[in-house]
C-alpha positions in Angstrom: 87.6 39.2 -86.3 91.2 39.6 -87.5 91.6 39.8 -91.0 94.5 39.4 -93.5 94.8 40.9 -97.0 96.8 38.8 -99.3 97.6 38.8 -103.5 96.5 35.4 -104.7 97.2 36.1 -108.5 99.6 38.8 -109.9 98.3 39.8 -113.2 100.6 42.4 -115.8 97.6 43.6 -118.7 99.3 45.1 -121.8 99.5 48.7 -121.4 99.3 48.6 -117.7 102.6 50.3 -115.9 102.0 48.7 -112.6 101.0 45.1 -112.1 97.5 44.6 -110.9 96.3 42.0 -107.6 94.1 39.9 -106.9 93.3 41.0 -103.3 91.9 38.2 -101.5 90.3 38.8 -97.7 90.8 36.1 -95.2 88.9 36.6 -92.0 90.0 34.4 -88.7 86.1 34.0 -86.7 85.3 31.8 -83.9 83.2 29.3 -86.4 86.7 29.1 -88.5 88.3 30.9 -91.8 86.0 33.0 -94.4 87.4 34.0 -97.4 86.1 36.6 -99.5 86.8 35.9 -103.1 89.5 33.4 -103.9 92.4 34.4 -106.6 94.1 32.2 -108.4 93.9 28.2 -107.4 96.4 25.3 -108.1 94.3 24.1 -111.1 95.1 27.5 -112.8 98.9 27.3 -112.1 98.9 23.6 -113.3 96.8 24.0 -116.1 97.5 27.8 -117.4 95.7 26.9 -120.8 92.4 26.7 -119.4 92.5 30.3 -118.9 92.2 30.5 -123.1 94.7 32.2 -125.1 92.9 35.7 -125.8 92.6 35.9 -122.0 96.3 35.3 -121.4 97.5 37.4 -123.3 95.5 40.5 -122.0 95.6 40.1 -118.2 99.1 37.8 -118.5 99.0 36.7 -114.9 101.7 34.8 -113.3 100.4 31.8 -112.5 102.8 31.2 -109.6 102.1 28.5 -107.1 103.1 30.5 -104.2 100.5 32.9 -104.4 97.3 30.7 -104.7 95.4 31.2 -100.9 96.2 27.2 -100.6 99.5 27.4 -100.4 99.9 30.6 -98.4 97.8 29.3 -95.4 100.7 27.2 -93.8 102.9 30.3 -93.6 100.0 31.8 -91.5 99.4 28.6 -89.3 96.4 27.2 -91.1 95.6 24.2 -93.1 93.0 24.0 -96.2 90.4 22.1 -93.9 90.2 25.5 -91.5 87.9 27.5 -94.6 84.9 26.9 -93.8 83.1 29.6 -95.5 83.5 31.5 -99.1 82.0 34.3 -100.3 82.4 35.7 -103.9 81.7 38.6 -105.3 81.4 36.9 -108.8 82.2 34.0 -110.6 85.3 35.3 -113.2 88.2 33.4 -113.4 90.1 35.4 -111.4 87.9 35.4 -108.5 86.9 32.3 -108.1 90.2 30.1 -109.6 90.8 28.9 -105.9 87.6 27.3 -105.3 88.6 24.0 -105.8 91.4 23.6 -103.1 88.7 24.0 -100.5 85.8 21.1 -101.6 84.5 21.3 -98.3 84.0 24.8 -97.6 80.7 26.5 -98.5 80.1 28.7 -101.3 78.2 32.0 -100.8 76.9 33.8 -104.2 74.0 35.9 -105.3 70.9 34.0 -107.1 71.7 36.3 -110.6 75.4 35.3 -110.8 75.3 31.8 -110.3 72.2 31.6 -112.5 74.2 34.0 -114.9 77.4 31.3 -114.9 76.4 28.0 -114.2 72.9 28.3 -115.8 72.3 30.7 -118.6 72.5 29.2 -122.1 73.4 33.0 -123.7 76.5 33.0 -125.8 77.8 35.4 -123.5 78.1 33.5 -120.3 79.5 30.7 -122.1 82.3 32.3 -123.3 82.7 34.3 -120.2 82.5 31.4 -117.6 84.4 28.1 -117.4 82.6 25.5 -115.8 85.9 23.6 -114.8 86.3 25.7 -112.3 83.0 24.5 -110.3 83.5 20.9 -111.7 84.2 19.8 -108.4 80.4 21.0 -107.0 80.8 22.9 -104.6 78.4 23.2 -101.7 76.5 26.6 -103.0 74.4 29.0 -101.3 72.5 31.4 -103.4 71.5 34.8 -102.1 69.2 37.1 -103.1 69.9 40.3 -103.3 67.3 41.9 -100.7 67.9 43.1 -97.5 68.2 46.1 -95.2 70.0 49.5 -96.5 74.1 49.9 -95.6 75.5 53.3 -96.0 73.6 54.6 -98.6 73.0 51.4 -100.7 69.2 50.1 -101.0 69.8 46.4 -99.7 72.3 44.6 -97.8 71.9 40.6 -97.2 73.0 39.8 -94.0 75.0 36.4 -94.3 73.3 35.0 -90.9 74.8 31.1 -92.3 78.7 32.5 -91.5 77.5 34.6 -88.4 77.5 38.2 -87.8 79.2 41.3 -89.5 79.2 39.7 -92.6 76.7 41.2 -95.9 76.3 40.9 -99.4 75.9 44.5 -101.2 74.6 43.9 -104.4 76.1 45.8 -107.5 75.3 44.3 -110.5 77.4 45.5 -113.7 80.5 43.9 -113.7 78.9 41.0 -114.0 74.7 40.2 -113.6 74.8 39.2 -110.5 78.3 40.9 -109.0 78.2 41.8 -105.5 80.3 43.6 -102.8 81.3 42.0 -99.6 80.9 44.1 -96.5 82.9 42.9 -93.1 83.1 43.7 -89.5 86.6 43.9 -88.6 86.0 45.4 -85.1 87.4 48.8 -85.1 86.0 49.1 -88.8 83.9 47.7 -91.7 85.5 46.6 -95.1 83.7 46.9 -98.5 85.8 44.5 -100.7 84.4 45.9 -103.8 85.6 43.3 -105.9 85.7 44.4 -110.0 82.7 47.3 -109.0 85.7 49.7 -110.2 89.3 48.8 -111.1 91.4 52.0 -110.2 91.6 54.3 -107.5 91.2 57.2 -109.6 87.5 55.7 -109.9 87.0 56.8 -106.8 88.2 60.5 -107.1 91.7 59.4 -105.5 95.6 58.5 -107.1 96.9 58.8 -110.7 94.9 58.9 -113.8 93.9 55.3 -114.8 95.8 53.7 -117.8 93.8 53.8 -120.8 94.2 50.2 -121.8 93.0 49.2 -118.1 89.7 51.5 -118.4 88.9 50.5 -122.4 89.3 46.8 -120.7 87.2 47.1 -118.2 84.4 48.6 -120.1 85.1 45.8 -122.7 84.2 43.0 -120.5 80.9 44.6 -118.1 77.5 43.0 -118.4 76.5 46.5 -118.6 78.6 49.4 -119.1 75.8 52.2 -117.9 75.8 50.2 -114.4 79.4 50.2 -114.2 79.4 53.9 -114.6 76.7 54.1 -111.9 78.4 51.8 -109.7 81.8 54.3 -109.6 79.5 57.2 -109.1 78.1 55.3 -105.7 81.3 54.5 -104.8 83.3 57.8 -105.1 80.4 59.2 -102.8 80.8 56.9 -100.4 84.6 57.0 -100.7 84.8 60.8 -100.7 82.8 61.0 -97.6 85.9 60.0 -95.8 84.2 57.9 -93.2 87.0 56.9 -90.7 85.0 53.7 -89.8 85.1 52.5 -93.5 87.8 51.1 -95.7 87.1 50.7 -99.5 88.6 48.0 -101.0 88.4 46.6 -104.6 90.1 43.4 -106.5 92.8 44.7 -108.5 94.3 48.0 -107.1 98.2 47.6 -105.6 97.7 50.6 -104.1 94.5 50.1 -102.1 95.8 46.8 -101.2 99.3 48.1 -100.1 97.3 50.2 -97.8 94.8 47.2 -96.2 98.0 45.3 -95.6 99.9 48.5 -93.7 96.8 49.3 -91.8 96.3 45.5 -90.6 
């Protein structure tokens, strides 16, 4: 399967020296396009108020029509109709803003987050989650989060509706029900991450992370101790080196600059 990294949403938090990406996987299979997680979509660009002022003003994302997944498609040879298949690691804004310019693809999420977004009556999810951005129903597929072990981690769901090399990793703390996406890309697997950790140096790698960026990130978990947990997993994983393994996650530049130079 060939695979593509692209930025469908350039975001510049207060605080934050570097501008952050919203690193977007589209795979090429023989059953037609996947896309893991989904950026920024045209509703978002047209209709920048729906993101809510307070939200705006911390992440201040760019909103620019070029870089929704919709849009960037033709300059790869595709058209919209060629997604077939989505899979998101959790329903934020952010993640999931692109959802609408593919009605007819199918939706893969865990049980827990789209029970956690589109279901739960608790404050929190309400303000969290904004239903406008599944007004269109979407054809979803809830998973739960069972499965075999991967690498260390207790369950893996195989996604056997897309086809093979494709598993949901469970990592709830982000969000309830946030997951990792694991892919076969042939000469190696990607974990796309998605918001289980922000920064590199989460990992044990780069520069310190900005202050603001960290106090944000805690700020808007489900639940902060599973965050923590979640990094310590990860920088195990990640420190083991393991040269037919990529970690990936949503908003580091530099983890993305490196997907796209290693193809």
């Amino acid at each position: 399967m060939k695979v593509h990294h692209l930025n469908c949403g350039t975001m510049r938090p207060l605080g934050v020296p570097d501008p952050l990406v919203c690193h977007v996987l589209l795979i090429e299979t023989d059953g037609g396009l996947v896309l893991v997680d989904s950026g920024f979509g045209t509703n978002d660009c047209a209709r920048p108020d729906g993101l809510g002022r307070i939200r705006r003003r911390l992440i201040r994302p760019a909103f620019d029509p070029a870089e929704t997944l919709v849009s960037q498609l033709p300059l790869l040879g595709f058209r919209s109709s060629d997604v077939r298949h989505i899979i998101v690691t959790h329903f934020d804004a952010d993640h999931i803003g692109g959802l609408a310019d593919f009605p007819h693809a199918t939706v893969h999420v865990t049980a827990r987050e789209a029970f956690s977004a589109m279901r739960s009556r608790s404050i929190q999810s309400r303000i969290r989650f904004q239903p406008s951005q599944w007004a269109h129903d979407p054809k979803l597929v809830e998973h739960e989060a069972e499965g075999e072990s991967w690498r260390g981690f207790a369950a893996a769901k195989q996604l056997s509706e897309i086809g093979p090399g494709f598993a949901l990793v469970p990592l709830p703390g982000h969000t309830d029900g946030h997951t990792c996406v694991a892919v076969d890309a042939g000469d190696r697997w990607l974990l796309h991450a998605g918001d289980a950790f922000f920064h590199l140096s989460e990992v044990g790698d780069g520069p310190p992370m900005p202050k603001s960026l960290a106090a944000f990130e805690m700020a808007v978990a489900a639940d902060r101790k599973k965050v923590r947990d979640n990094h310590a997993r990860l920088t195990e994983l990640y420190q083991r080196r393991e040269p037919d393994l990529m970690i990936l996650c949503s908003h580091d530049p530099t983890l993305y600059q490196r997907a796209k130079a290693a193809g």
